[in-house]
C-alpha positions as CSV (number, residue, x, y, z in Angstrom):
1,X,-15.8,24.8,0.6
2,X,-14.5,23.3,3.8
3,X,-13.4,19.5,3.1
4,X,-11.3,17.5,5.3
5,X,-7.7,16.6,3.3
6,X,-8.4,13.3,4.1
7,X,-11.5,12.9,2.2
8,X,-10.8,12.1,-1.9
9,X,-12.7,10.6,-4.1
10,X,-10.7,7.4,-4.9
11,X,-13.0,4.7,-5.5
12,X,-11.8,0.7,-5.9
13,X,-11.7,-0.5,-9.0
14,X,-14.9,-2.6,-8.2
15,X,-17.0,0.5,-7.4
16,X,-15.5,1.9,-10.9
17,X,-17.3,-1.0,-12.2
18,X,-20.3,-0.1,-10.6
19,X,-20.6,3.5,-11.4
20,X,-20.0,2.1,-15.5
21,X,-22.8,-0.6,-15.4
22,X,-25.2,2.0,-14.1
23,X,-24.4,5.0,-16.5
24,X,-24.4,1.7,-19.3
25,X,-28.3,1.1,-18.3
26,X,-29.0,4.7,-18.5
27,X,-29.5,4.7,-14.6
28,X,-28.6,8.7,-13.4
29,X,-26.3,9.0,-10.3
30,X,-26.7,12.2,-9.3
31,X,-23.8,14.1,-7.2
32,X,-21.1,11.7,-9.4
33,X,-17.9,12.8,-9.5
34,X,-17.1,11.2,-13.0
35,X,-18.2,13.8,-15.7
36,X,-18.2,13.3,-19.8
37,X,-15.3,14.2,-20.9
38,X,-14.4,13.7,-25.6
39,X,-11.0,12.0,-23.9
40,X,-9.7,10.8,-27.4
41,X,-9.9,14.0,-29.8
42,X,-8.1,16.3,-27.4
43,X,-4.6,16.5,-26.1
44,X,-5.4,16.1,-22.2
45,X,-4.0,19.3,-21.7
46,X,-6.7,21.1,-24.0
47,X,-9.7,19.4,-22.6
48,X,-11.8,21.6,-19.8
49,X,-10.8,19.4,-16.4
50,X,-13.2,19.8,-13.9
51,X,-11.1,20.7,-10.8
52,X,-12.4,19.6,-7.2
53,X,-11.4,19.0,-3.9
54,X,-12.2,15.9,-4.0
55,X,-9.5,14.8,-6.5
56,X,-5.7,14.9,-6.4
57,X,-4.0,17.5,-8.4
58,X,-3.9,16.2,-11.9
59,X,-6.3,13.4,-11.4
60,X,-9.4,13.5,-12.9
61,X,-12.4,11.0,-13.6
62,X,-14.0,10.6,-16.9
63,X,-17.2,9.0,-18.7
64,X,-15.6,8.3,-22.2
65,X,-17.3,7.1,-25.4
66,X,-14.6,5.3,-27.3
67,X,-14.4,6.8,-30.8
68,X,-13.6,3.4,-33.4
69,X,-11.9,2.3,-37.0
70,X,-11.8,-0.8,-38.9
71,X,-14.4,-2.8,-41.1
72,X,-16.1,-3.7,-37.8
73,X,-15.8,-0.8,-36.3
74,X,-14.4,-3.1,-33.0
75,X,-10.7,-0.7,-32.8
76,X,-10.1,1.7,-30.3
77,X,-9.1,4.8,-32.5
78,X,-6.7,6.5,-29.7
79,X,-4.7,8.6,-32.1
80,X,-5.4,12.5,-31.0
81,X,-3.2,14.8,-33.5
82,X,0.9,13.9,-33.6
83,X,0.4,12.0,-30.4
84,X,-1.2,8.8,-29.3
85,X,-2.5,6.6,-26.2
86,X,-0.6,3.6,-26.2
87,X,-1.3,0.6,-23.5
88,X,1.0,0.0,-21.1
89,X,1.1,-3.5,-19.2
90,X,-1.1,-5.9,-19.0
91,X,-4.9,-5.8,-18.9
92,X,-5.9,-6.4,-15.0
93,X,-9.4,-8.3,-14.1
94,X,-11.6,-6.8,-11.9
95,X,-13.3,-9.6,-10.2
96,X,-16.5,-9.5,-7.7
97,X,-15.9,-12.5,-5.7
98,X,-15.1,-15.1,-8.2
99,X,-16.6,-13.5,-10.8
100,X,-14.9,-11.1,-13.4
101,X,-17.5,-7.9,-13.9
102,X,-14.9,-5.8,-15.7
103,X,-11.0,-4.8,-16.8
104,X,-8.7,-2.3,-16.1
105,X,-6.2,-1.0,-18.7
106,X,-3.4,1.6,-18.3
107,X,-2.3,3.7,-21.3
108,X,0.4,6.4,-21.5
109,X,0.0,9.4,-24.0
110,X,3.0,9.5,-26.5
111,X,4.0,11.8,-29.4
112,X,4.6,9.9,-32.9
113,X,8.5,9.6,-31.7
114,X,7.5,7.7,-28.5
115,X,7.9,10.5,-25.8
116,X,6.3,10.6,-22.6
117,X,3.9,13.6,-22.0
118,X,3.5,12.6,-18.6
119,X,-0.1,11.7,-19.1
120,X,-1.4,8.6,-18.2
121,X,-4.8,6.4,-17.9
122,X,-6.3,3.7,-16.5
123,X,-9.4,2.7,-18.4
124,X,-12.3,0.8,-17.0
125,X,-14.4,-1.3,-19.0
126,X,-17.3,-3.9,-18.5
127,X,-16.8,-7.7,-18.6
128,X,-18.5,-8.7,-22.1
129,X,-17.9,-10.9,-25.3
130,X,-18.9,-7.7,-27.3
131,X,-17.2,-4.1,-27.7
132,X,-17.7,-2.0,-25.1
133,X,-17.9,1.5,-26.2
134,X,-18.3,3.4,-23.3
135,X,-15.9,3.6,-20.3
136,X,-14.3,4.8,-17.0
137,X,-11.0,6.8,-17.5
138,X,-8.9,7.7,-14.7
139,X,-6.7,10.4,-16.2
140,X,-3.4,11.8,-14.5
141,X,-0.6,13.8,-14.9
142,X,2.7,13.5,-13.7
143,X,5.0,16.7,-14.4
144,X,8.0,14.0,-13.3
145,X,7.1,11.6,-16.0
146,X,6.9,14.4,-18.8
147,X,9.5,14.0,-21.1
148,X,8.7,16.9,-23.4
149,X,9.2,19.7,-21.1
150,X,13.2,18.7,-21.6
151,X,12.2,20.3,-24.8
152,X,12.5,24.1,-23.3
153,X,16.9,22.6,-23.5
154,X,16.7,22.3,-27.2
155,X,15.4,25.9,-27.8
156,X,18.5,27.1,-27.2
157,X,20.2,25.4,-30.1
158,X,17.5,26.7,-32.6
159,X,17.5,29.8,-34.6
160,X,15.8,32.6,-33.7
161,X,12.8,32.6,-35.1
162,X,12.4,29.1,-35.0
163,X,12.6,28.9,-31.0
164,X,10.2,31.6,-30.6
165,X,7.5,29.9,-32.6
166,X,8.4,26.5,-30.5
167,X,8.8,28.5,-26.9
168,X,4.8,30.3,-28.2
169,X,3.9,26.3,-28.4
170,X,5.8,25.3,-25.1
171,X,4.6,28.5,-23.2
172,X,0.9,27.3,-24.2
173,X,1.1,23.7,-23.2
174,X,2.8,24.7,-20.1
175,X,0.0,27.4,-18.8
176,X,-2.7,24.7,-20.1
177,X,-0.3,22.3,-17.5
178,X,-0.8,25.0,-14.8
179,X,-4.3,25.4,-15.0
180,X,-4.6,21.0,-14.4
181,X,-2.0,20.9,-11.7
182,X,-4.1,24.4,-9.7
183,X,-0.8,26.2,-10.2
C-alpha cells in the first residue's frame, strides 16, 4: 500500500472522545482505526496488535472493556499475571469549548517489584458521574523505557540451568517485542 509518511493516524484527544461516544451509543464507524482489543488480561506483548501504516511503530489504538472488582463492581481490575498498570500523573480534562466531554489517563505496565516494561497507555474515558466501562487506549511501547530487558545482564550470574529457562522466557518476550516494533 502506497501511504504518504506524513499521513498517521494521530487523532486529538477531542476526536478520541468522539470516536468513544459513538461506539458507547452503538453507532458503527466503519474504516476506524481503533479495533477491540481484551487490553487487561494479556501482557501487551501477548496480545495480536494490528500493525498499519497508519500508526507509529509500537503504537496502537484500542476499544477496551474495563474488566472490575469490589462490592460495587466500580474498580478498575488492571492486574494482568505478576504485572500491573499503574497510573501515572494526573488525570487530564478533555474539554469541548468550556465544556468537559471526557478524561485522559496515562498508565505504565509494571511487574509486582515496580519495573518498567516499557509499555505505556493513555486511556480515554467519557465525562460522567457513573463508571464508565468501556474506553479508548492508546497503547505504546518504548524499547528505551524497558527496564526488563537489563534482565539478559543478570543471566550471566545464574546457574546453568536456571539462565536457560530465564533466556527461553526473555527470548519469547523479546520476538513477541519484534513482531510490535515490525522488526
Amino acid at each position: 500500500m502506497d501511504i504518504y509518511p506524513c499521513v498517521r493516524f494521530a487523532p486529538t484527544d477531542e476526536e478520541v472522545i468522539t470516536f468513544l461516544q459513538l461506539r458507547v451509543q452503538g453507532i458503527q464507524v466503519y474504516n476506524c482505526l481503533i479495533m477491540d482489543q481484551p487490553l487487561y488480561q494479556f501482557h501487551p506483548v501477548h496480545l495480536p496488535h494490528f500493525n498499519t501504516y497508519f500508526m507509529r511503530p509500537g503504537e496502537f489504538w484500542y476499544f477496551v472493556t474495563r474488566p472490575t472488582r469490589g462490592p460495587l463492581n466500580r474498580i478498575v481490575n488492571r492486574n494482568v499475571g505478576n504485572h500491573k498498570w499503574v497510573k501515572s500523573g494526573r488525570k487530564t480534562l478533555i474539554r469541548e469549548g468550556n465544556i468537559v466531554i471526557g478524561h485522559k489517563q496515562k498508565l505504565a505496565f509494571r511487574d509486582n517489584n515496580g519495573v518498567s516494561t516499557g509499555w505505556q497507555q493513555f486511556e480515554f474515558t467519557l465525562e460522567s458521574e457513573q463508571f464508565q466501562p468501556q474506553v479508548v487506549s492508546h497503547l505504546i511501547y518504548r524499547l528505551e523505557d524497558d527496564d526488563t530487558i537489563a534482565a539478559v545482564d543478570n543471566l550471566i550470574d545464574l546457574p546453568l540451568e536456571e539462565a536457560a529457562d530465564d533466556n527461553l522466557h526473555f527470548q519469547q518476550i523479546l520476538n513477541g517485542y519484534q513482531q510490535v516494533l515490525g522488526m
